[in-house]
C-alpha positions in Angstrom: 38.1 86.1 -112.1 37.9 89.5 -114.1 33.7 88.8 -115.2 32.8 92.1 -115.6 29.1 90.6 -115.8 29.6 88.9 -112.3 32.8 90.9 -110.7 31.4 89.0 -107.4 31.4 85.4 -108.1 34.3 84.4 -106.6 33.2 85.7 -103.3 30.0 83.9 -104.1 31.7 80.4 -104.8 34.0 81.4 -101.6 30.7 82.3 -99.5 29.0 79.1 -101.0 31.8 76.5 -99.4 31.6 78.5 -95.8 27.8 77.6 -96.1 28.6 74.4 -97.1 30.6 73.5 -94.6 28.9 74.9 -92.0 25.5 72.5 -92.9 25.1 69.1 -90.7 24.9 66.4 -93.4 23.6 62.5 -92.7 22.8 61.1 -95.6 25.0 62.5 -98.4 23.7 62.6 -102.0 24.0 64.7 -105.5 23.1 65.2 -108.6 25.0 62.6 -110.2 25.9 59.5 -108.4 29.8 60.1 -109.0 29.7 62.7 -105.8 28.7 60.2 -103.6 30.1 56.7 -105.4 26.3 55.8 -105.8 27.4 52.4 -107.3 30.0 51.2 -104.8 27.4 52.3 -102.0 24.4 50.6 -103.3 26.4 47.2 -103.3 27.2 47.6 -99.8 23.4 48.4 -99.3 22.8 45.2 -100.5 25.3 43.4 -99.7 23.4 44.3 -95.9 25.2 45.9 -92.5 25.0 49.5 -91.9 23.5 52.1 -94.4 26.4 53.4 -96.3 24.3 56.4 -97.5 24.6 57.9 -93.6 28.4 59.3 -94.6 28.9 62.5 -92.8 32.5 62.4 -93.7 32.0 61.3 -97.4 30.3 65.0 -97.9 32.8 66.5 -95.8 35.6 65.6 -97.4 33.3 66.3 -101.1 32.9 69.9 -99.8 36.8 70.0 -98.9 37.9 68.2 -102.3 35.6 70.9 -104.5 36.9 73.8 -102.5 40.6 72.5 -102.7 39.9 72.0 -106.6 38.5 75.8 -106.8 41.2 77.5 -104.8 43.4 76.0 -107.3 41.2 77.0 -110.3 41.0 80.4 -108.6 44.9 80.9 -108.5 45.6 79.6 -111.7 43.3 82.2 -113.1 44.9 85.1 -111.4 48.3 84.2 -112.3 47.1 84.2 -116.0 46.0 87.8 -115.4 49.1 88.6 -113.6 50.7 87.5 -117.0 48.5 90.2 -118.8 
């Protein structure tokens, strides 16, 4: 909020989850295994039964949890300017 070098990020962030929630997703991954609990899925993988890397919801509710998490970033920051 208030980057005079990027006064349109938030928007961007904001357009960003629309997109990302708007994608199909089967098999969810990221950059770092902690997005998708890499470990706990490979066991399953191994331990056999049904791919546990095809989790539609697992990136839905990733998407929803980050979005949640910058909403809240996003009002905390414009209460500190309110404060100003």
């Amino acid at each position: 909020m208030n980057n005079a070098r990027y006064p349109e990020i938030a928007d961007d962030y904001a357009r960003g989850f629309r997109v990302l929630k708007s994608l199909s997703c089967d098999v969810f991954l990221g950059a770092h295994g902690g997005y998708y609990d890499l470990e706990g899925k490979y066991a399953r993988l191994r331990a056999g039964g049904a791919n546990p890397y095809l989790d539609s919801e697992g990136y839905k509710d990733y998407v929803a949890e980050r979005e949640q998490a910058f909403v809240a970033e996003l009002q905390k920051q414009a209460a500190a300017v309110k404060k100003q």
